[in-house]
C-alpha positions as CSV (number, residue, x, y, z in Angstrom):
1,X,-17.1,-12.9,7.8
2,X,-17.9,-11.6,4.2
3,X,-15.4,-9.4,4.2
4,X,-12.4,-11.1,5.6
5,X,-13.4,-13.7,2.9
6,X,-13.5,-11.6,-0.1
7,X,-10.6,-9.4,0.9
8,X,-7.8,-11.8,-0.6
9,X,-9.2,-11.7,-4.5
10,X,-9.0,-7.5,-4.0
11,X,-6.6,-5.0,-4.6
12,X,-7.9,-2.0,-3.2
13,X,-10.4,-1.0,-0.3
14,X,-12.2,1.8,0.4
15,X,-13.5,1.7,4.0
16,X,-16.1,4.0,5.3
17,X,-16.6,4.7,8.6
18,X,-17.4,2.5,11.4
19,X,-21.6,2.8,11.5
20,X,-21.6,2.3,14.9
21,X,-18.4,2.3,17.1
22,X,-20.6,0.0,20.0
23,X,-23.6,-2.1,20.2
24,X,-25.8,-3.3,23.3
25,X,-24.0,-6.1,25.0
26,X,-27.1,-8.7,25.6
27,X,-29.1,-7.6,22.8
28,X,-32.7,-9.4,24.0
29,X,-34.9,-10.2,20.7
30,X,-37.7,-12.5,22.0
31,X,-39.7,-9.3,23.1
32,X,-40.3,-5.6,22.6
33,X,-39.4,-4.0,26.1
34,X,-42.6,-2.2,27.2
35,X,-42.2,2.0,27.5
36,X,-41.7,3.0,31.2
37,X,-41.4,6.2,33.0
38,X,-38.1,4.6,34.7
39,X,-35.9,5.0,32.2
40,X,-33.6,2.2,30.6
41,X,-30.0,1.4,31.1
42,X,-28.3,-0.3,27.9
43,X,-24.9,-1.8,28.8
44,X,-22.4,-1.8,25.8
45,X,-19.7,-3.7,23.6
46,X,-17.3,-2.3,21.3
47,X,-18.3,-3.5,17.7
48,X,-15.4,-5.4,15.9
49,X,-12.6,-3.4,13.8
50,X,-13.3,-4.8,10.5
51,X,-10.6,-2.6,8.9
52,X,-7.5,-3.1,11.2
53,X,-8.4,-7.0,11.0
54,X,-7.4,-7.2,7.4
55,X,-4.4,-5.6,8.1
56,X,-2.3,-9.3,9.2
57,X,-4.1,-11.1,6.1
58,X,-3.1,-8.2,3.5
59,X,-0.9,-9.0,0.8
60,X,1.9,-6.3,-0.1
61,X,0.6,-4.9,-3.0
62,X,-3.1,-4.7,-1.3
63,X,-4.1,-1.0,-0.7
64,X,-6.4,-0.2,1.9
65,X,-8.4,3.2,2.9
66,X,-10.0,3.9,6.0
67,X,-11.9,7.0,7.3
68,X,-11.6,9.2,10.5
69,X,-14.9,11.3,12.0
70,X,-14.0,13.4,14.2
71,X,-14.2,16.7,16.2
72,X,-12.2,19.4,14.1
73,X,-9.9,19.8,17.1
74,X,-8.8,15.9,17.4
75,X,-9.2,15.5,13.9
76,X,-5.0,15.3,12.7
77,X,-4.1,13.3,16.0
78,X,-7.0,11.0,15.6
79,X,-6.3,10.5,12.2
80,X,-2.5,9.9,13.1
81,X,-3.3,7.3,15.1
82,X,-5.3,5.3,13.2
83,X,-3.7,5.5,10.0
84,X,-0.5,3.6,11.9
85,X,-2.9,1.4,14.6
86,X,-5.2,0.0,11.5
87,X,-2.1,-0.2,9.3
88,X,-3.8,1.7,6.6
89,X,-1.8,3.3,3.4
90,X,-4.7,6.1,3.8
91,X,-7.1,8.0,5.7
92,X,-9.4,10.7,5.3
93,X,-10.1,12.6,7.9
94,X,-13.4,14.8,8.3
95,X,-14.9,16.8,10.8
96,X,-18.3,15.9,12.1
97,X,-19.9,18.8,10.5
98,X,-19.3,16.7,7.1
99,X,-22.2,14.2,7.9
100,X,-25.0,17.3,7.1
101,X,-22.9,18.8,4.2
102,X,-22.8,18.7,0.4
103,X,-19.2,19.7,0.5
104,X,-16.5,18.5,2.5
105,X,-12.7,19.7,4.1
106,X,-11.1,16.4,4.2
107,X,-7.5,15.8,5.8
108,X,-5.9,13.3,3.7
109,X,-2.9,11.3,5.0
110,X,-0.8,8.3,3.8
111,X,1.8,6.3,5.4
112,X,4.8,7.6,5.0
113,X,8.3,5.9,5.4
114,X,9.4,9.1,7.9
115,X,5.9,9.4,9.4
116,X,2.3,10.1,7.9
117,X,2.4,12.2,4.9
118,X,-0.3,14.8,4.1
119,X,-1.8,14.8,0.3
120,X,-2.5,17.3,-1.1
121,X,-6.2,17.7,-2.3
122,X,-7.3,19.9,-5.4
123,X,-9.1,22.1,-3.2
124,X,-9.4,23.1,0.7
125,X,-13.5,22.4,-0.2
126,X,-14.8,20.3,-2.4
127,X,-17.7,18.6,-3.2
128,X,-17.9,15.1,-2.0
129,X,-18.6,13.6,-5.2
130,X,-15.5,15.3,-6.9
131,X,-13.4,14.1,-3.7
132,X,-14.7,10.6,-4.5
133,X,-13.5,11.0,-8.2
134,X,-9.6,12.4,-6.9
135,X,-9.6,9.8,-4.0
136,X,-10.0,6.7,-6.1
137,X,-8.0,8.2,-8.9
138,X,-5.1,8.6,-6.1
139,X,-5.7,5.6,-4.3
140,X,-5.7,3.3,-7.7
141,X,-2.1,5.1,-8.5
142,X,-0.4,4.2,-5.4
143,X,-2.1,0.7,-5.6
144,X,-0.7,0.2,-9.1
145,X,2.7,1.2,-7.4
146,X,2.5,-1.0,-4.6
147,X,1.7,-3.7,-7.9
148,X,5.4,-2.3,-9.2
């Protein structure tokens, strides 16, 4: 995979979120299935994690980043876990309303020696492209540390 092969000449990863969390199972591509009034029944996979598979071929002073989309009610616990099962050193966390807005109210956490540690951001609401500008800013800093 491209990925997993350029991974090892990078220091720092920024992971977006997962387009699609499954796919159909026995995709068929030699025809178009014909419309019918009886419905259709897709059966489904799970796509592969590309994120928590670099975790086991990450050197220590490679950073990565994921992302969390979630329901603003799941959204810290969610995050939680997948900061710690993907082995990230980040995650930002956004509720789904994000996907239609200009702005966003991102939950920010790193891994933490004692236990996820929440960062704080410049603002509760920011635009996203200023939250890009502080996120790589913050991410390259604790990269460089992780360098020594």
């Amino acid at each position: 995979m491209l990925l997993e092969a350029a991974w090892p000449d990078h220091d720092l990863l920024l992971m977006a979120a997962a387009v699609a969390d499954y796919r159909p199972r026995n995709p068929s591509l030699e025809e178009k299935l014909p419309r019918s009034q009886a419905g259709l029944t897709l059966e489904l996979e799970a796509t592969p994690d590309l994120l928590a598979g670099l975790a086991e071929q990450s050197r220590p002073e490679q950073l990565r980043v994921g992302w969390a989309l979630e329901s603003r009610e799941q959204l810290r616990e969610r995050a939680v876990k997948k900061l710690s099962s993907k082995q990230l050193h980040m995650i930002v966390a956004n509720p789904l309303e994000t996907l239609e807005s200009a702005s966003i109210q991102p939950l920010v956490l790193a891994a933490g020696i004692d236990g996820p540690e929440e960062l704080a951001i410049p603002s509760p609401r920011m635009e996203k492209s200023d939250f890009a500008e502080w996120l790589v800013d913050e991410a390259l800093a604790r990269q460089q540390a992780l360098s020594g």
